[in-house]
C-alpha positions as a Markdown table, in Angstrom:
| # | Residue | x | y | z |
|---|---|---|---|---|
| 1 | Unk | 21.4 | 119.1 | 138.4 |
| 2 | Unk | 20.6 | 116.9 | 141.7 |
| 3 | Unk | 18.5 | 113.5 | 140.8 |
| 4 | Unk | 16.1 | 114.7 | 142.9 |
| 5 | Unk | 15.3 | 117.6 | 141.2 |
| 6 | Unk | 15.4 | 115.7 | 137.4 |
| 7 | Unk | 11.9 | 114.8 | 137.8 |
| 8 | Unk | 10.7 | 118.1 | 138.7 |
| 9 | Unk | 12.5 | 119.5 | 135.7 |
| 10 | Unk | 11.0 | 116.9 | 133.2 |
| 11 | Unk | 7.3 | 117.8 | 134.4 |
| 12 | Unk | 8.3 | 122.0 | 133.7 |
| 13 | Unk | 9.2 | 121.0 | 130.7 |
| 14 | Unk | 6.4 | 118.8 | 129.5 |
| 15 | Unk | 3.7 | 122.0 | 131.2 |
| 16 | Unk | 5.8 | 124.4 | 128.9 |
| 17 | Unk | 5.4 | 122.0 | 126.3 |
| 18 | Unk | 2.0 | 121.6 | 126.5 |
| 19 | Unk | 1.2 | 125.2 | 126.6 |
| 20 | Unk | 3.3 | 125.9 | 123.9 |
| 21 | Unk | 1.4 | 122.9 | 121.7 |
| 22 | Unk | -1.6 | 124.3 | 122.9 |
| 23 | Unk | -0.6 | 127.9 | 121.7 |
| 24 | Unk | 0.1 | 126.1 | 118.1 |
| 25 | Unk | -3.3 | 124.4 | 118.2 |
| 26 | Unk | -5.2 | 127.6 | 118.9 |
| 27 | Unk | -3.6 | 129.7 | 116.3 |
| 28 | Unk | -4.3 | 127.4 | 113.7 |
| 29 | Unk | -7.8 | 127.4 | 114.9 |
| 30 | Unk | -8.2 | 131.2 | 114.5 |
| 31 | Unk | -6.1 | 131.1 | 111.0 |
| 32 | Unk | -8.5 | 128.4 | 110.0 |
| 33 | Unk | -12.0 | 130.4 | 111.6 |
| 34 | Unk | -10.3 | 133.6 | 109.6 |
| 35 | Unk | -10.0 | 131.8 | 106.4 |
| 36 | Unk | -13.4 | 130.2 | 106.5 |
| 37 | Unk | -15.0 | 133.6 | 107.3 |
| 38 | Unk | -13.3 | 134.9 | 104.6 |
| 39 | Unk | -14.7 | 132.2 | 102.4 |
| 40 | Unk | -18.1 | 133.0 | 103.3 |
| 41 | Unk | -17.7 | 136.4 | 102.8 |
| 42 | Unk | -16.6 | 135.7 | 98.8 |
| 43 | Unk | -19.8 | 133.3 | 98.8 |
| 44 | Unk | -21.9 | 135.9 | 100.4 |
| 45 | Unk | -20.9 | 138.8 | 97.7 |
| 46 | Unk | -20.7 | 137.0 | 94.9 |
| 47 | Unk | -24.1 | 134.8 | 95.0 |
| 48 | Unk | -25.5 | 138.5 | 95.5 |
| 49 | Unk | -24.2 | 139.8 | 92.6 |
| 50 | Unk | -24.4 | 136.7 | 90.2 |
| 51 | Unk | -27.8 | 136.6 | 88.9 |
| 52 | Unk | -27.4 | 140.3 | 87.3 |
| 53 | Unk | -24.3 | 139.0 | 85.6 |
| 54 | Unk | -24.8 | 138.0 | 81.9 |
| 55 | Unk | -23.1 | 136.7 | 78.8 |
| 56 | Unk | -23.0 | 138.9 | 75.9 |
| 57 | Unk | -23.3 | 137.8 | 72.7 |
| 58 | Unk | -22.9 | 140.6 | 69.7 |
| 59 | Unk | -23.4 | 139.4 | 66.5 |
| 60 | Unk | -21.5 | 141.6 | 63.7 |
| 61 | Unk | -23.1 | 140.0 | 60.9 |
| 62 | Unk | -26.8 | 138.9 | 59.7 |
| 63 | Unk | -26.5 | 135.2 | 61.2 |
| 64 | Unk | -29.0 | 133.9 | 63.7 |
| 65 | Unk | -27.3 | 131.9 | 66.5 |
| 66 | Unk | -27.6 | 130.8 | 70.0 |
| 67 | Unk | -24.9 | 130.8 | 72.8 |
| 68 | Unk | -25.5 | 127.1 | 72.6 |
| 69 | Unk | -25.1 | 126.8 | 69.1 |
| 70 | Unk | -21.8 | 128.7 | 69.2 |
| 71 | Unk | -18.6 | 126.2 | 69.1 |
| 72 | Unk | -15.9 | 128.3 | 70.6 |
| 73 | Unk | -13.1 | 126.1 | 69.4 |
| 74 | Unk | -14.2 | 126.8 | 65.6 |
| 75 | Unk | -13.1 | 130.1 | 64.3 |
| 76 | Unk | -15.4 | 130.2 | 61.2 |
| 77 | Unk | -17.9 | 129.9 | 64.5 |
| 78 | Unk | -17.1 | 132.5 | 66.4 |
| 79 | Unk | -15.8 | 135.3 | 63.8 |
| 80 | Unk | -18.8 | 136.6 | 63.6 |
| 81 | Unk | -19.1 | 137.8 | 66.8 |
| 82 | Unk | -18.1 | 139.7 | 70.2 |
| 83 | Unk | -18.5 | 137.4 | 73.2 |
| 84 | Unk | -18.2 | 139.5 | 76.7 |
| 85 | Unk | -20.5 | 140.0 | 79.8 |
| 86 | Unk | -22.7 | 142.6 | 81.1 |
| 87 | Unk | -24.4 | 143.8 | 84.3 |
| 88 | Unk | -28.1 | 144.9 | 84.2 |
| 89 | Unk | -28.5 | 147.8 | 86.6 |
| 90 | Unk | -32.2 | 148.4 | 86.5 |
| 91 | Unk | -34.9 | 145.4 | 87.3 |
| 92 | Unk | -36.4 | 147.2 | 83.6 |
| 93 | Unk | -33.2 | 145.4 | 81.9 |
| 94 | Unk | -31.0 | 148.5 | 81.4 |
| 95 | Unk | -27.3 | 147.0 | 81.2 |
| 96 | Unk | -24.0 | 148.2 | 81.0 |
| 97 | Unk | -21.2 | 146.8 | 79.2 |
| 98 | Unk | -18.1 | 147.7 | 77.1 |
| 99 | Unk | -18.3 | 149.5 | 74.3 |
| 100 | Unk | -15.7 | 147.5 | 72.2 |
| 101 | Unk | -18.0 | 144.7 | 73.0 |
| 102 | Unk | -21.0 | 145.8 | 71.5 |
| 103 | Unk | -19.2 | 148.2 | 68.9 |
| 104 | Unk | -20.6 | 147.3 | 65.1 |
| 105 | Unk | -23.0 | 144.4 | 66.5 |
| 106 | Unk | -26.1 | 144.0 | 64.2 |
| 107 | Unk | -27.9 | 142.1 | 67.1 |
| 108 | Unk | -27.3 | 141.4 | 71.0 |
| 109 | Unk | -28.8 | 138.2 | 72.8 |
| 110 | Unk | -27.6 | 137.5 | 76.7 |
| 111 | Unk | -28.0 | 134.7 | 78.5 |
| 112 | Unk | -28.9 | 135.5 | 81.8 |
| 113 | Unk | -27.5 | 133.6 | 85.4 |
| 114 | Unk | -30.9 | 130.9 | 85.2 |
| 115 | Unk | -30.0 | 129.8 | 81.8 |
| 116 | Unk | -32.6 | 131.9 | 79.6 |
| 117 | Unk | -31.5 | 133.6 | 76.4 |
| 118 | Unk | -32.9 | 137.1 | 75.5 |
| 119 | Unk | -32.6 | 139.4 | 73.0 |
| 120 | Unk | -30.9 | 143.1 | 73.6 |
| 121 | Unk | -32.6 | 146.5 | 71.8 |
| 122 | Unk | -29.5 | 148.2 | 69.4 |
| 123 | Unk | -27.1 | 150.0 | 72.1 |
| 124 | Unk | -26.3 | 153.4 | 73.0 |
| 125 | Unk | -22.3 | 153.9 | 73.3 |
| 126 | Unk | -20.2 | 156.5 | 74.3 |
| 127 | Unk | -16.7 | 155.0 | 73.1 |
| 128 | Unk | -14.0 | 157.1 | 74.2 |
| 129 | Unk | -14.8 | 155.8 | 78.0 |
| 130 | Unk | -15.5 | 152.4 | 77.3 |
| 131 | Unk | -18.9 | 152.1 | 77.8 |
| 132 | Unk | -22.4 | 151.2 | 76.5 |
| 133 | Unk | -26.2 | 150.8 | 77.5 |
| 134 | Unk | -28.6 | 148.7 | 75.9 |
| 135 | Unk | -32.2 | 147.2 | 76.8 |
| 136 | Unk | -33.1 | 143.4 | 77.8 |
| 137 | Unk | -36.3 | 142.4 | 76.1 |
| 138 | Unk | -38.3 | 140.8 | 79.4 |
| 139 | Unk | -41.8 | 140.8 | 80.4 |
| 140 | Unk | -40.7 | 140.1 | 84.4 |
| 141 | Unk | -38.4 | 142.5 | 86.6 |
| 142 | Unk | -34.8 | 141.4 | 85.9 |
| 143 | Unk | -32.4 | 140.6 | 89.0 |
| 144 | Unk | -30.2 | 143.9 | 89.0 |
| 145 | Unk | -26.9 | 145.2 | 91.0 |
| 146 | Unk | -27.1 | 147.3 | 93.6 |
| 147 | Unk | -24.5 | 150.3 | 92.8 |
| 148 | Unk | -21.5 | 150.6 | 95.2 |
| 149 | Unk | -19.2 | 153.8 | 95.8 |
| 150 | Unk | -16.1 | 153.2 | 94.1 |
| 151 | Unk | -14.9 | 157.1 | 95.7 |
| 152 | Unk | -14.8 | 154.8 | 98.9 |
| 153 | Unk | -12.0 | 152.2 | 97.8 |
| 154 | Unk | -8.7 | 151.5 | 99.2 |
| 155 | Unk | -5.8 | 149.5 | 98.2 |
| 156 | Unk | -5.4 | 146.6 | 99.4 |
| 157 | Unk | -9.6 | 146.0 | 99.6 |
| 158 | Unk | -10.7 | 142.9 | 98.9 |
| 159 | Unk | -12.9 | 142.4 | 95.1 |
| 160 | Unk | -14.7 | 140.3 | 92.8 |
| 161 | Unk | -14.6 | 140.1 | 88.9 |
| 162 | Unk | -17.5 | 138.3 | 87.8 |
| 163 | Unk | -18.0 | 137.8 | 83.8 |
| 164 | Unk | -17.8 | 134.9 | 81.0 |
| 165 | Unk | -14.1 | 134.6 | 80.3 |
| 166 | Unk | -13.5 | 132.3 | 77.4 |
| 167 | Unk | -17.4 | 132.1 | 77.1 |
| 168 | Unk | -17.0 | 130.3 | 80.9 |
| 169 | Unk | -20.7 | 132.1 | 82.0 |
| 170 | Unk | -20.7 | 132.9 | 85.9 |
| 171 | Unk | -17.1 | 132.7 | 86.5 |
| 172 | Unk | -15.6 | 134.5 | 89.5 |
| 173 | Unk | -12.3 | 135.8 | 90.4 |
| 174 | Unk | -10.9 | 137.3 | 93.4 |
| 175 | Unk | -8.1 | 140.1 | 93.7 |
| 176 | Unk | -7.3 | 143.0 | 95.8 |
| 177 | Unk | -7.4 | 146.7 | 94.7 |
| 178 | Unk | -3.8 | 146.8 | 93.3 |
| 179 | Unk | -3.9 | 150.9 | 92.4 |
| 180 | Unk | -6.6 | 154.0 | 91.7 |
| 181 | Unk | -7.0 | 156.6 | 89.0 |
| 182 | Unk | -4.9 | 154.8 | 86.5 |
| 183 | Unk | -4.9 | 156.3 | 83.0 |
| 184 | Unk | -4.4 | 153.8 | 79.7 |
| 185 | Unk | -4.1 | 156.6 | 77.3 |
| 186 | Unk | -6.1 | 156.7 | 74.3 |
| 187 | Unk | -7.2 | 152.7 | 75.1 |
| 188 | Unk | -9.6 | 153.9 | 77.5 |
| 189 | Unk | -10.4 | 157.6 | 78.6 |
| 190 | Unk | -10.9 | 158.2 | 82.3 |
| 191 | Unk | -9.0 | 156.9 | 85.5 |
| 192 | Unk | -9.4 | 153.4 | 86.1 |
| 193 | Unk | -9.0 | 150.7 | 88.7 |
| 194 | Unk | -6.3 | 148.2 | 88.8 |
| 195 | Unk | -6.9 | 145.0 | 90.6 |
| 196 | Unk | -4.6 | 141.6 | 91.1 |
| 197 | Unk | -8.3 | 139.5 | 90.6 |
| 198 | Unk | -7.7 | 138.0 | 87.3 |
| 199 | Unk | -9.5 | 139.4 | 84.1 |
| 200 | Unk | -9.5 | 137.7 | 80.5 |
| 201 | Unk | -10.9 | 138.1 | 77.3 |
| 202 | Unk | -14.9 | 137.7 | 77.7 |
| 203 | Unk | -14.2 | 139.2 | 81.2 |
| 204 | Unk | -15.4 | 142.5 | 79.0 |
| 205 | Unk | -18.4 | 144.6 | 80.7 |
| 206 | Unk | -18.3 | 142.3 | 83.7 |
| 207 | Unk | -18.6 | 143.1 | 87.2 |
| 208 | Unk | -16.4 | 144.3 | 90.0 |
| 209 | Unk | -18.2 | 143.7 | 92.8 |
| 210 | Unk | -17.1 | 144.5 | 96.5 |
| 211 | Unk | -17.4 | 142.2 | 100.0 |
| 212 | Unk | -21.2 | 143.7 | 100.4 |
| 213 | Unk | -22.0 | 142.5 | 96.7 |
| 214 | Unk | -22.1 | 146.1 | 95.5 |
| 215 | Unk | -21.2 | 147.0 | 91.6 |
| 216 | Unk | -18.0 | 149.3 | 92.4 |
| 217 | Unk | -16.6 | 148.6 | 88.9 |
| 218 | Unk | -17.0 | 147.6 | 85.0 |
| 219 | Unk | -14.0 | 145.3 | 84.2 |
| 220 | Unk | -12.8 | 146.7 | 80.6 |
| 221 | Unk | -9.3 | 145.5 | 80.1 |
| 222 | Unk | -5.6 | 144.0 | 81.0 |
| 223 | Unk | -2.4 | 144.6 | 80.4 |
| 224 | Unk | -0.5 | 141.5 | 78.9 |
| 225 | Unk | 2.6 | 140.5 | 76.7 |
| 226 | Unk | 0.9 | 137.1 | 76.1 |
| 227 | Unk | -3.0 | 137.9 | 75.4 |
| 228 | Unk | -4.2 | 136.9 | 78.4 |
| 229 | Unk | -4.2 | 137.4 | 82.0 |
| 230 | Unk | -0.6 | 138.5 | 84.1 |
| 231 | Unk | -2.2 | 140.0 | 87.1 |
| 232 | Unk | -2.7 | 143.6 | 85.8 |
| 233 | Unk | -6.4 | 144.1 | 84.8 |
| 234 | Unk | -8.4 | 147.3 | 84.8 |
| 235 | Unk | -11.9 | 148.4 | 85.8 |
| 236 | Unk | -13.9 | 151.6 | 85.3 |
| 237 | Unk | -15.0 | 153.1 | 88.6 |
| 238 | Unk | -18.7 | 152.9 | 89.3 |
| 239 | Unk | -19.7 | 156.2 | 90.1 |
| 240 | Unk | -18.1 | 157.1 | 86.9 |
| 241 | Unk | -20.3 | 154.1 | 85.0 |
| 242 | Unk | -23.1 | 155.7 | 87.2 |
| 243 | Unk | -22.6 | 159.4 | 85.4 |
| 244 | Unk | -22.1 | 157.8 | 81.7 |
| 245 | Unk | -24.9 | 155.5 | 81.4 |
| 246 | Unk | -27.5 | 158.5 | 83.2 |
| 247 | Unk | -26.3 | 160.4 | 80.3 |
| 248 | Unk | -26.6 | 157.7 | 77.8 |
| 249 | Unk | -30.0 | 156.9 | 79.0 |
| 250 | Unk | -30.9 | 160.8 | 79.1 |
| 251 | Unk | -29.4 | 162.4 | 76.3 |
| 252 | Unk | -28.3 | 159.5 | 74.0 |
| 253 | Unk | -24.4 | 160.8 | 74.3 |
| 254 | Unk | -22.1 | 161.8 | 76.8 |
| 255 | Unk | -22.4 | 165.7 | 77.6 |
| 256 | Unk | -18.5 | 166.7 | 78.8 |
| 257 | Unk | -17.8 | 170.0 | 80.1 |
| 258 | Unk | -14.3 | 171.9 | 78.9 |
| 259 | Unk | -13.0 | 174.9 | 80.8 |
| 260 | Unk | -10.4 | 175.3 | 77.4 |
| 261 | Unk | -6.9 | 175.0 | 78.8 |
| 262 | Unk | -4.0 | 172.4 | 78.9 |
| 263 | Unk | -2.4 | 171.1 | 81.7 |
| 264 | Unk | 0.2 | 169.1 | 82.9 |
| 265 | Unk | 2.2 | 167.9 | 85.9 |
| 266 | Unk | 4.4 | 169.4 | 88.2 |
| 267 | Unk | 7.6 | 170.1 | 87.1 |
| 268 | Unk | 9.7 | 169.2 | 89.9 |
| 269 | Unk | 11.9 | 172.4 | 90.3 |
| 270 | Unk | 7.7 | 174.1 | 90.4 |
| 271 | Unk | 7.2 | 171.5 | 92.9 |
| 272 | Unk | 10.2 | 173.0 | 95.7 |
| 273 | Unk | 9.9 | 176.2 | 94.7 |
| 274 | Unk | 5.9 | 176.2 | 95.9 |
| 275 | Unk | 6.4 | 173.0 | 98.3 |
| 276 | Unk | 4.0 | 171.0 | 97.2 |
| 277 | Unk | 4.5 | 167.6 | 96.4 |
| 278 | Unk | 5.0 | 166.7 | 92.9 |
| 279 | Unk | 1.9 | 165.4 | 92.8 |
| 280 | Unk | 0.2 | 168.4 | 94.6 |
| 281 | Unk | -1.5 | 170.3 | 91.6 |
| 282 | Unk | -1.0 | 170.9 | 88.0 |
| 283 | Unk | 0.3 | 173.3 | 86.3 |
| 284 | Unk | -1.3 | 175.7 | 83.7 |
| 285 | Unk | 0.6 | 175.4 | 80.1 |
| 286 | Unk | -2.0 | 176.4 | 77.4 |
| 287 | Unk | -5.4 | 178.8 | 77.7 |
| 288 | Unk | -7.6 | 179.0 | 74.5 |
| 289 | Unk | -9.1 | 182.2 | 73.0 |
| 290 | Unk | -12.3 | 183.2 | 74.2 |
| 291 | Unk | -12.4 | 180.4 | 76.6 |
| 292 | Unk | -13.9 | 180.1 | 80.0 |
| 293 | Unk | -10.1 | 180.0 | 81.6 |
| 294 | Unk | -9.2 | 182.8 | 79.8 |
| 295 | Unk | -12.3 | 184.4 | 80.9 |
| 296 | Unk | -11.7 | 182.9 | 84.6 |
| 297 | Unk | -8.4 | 185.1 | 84.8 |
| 298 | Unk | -6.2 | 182.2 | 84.4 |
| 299 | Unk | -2.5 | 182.5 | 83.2 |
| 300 | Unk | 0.3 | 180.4 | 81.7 |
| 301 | Unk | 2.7 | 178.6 | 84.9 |
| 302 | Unk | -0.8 | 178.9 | 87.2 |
| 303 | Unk | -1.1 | 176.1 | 89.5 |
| 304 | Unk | -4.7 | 174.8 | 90.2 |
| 305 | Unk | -4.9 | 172.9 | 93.6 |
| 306 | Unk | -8.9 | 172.4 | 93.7 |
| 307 | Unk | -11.3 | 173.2 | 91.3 |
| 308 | Unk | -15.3 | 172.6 | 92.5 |
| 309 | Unk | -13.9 | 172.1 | 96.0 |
| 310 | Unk | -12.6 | 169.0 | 94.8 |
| 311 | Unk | -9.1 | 168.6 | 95.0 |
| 312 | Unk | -6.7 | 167.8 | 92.1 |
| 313 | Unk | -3.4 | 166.2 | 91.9 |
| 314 | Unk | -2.7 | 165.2 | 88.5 |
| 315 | Unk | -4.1 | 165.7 | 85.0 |
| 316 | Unk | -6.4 | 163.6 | 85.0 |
| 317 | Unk | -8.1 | 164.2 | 88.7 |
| 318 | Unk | -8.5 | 167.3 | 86.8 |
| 319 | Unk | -10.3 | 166.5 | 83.8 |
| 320 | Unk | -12.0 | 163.6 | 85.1 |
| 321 | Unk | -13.9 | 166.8 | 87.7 |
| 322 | Unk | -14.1 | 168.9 | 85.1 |
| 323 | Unk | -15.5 | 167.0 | 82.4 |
| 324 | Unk | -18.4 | 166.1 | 84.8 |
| 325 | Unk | -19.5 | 169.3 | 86.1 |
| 326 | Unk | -22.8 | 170.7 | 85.3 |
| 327 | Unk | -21.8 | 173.5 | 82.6 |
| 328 | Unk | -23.0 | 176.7 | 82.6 |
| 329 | Unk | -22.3 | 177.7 | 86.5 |
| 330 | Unk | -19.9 | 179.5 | 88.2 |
| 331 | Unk | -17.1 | 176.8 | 90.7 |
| 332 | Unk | -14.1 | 178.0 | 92.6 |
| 333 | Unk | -11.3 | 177.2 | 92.0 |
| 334 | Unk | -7.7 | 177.7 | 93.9 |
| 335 | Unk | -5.0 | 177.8 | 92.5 |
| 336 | Unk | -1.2 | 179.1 | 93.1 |
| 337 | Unk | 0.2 | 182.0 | 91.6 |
| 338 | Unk | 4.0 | 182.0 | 91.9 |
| 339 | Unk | 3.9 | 181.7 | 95.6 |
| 340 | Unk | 0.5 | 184.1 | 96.1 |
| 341 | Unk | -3.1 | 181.8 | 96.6 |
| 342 | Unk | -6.0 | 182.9 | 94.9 |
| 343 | Unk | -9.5 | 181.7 | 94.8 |
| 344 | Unk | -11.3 | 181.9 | 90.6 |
| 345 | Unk | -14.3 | 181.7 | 89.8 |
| 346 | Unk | -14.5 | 179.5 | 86.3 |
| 347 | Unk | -17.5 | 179.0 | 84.2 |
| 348 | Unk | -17.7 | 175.1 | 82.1 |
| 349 | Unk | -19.2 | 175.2 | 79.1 |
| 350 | Unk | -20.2 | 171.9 | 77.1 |
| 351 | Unk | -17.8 | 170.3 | 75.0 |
| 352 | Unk | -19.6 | 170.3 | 71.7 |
């Protein structure tokens, strides 16, 4: 290089420099105005849903005790009792929590967001899904949730569990939809939600909330080797909270419609021979006398794609539609026979 050109070179380099420096500055900037929106948005959503958020105290035998008076370091303290959350939907103090909660509880007290202590009216449960109503004793509107669509959700969106782990009132967590329509067996009936936020014991009948604030889920348990939280916690989808607790407040149970048949997944050699996907329908393995499948037309090895113009992929998108259909009315439903599609009609009936 000629000396003459060296200082020509050197002030290229220190522009590139610059720009490049500048480039650095400016996405840290935007990583930093991202984060802090972010932020907001967490503050936002959470001071929305907060004040409907309260500690549940279940009392499972004749003592008279405050949430004060409670020393959670002293087992003779706290074996006489449940300690979980709850979320009151209705400003007229209807909340929802878990069953297992609640469950043998010979009096309820919360403790609302502000601090004050009320008393709960004896629960309504319905335990195979988890879930139970009760009444807050207020003469003033409570603060209540505003219902979200959990149908809507998405892995990978952004949540909020809300709740009294450990008895620690108004604490918040934040997680990401990890996985929908999860099934925990006999635990908990139902598909469920699995999120990364983390969940602990007194987490129980807590929110879920979403980025707008909205209820899209009923936090009900984990999955753990050591008792508490390892980033696999489970939530009960609103709009099935929404159908159990209208027929808790209704009815005083949980009507569930049957269609009286078994069935199971795809097998994979059904799968090829029909080319579905193994998770493209299930298959029909069991019809009960007298039974609204039988009645329907509905044979052994059928395949049942939608039912209600819903479609189904797996056992339990199908009795999660079914058991929440009005009974007593006619639905399509499609389904495959060997390689031949044909349209049912099937009549639900209640599940007495």
């Amino acid at each position: 290089m000629a000396i003459s050109a060296f200082p020509k070179f050197l002030a290229a380099l220190a522009i590139v420099s610059s720009m490049a420096l500048g480039d650095d500055q400016e996405l840290k900037l935007l990583a930093k105005n991202q984060a802090k929106s972010l932020s907001i948005a967490f503050q936002n959503a959470a001071n929305q849903a907060m004040p409907a958020v309260v500690t549940v105290l279940a009392k499972r035998a004749d003592v008279d005790a405050t949430l004060d008076e409670l020393d959670l370091l002293d087992s003779n303290s706290t074996r006489n009792f449940n300690i979980g959350s709850g979320v009151i939907l209705e400003e007229n103090g209807l909340c929802v929590t878990n069953h297992h909660v609640i469950k043998e509880s010979k009096g309820i007290r919360v403790r609302l967001a502000d601090g004050r202590e009320l008393l709960g009216d004896t629960p309504i449960s319905d335990p195979s899904s988890d879930i139970a109503i009760f009444r807050i004793s207020s003469d003033a509107p409570l603060p209540h949730v505003e219902l979200g669509n959990s149908d809507r959700l998405q892995i990978g969106d952004w949540v909020l569990a809300i709740g009294s782990p450990f008895a620690l009132e108004q604490t918040v967590s934040v997680g990401i939809i990890s996985s929908k329509g999860r099934a925990l067996g006999r635990l908990v009936e139902g598909q469920l939600l699995q999120t990364d936020a983390a969940i602990n014991p007194g987490n129980s009948g807590g929110a879920m909330i979403d980025l707008d604030g909205q209820l899209v889920g009923i936090n009900t348990a984990i999955m753990t080797t050591s008792g508490s939280f390892q980033g696999v916690g489970f939530a009960i989808p609103s709009s099935r909270v929404q159908w159990i607790t209208r027929e808790l407040s209704s009815f005083g149970k949980v009507r569930r419609a049957k269609v009286g048949m078994r069935v199971e997944p795809l097998t994979q050699s059904q799968a090829d021979q029909l080319k579905l996907p193994v998770r493209g329908g299930v298959t029909v393995t069991r019809i009960s006398p007298d039974s609204p499948a039988l009645n329907a037309g509905l044979k052994i090895d059928d395949v049942i794609l939608e039912i209600a113009k819903q479609r189904v992929f797996t056992p339990e998108d199908f009795r999660s539609v079914v058991e929440q259909l009005p009974a007593d009315k006619p639905y399509p439903m499609t389904i495959l026979r060997s390689t031949e599609k044909l349209t049912l009609e099937i009549t639900p009936v209640i599940n007495e």
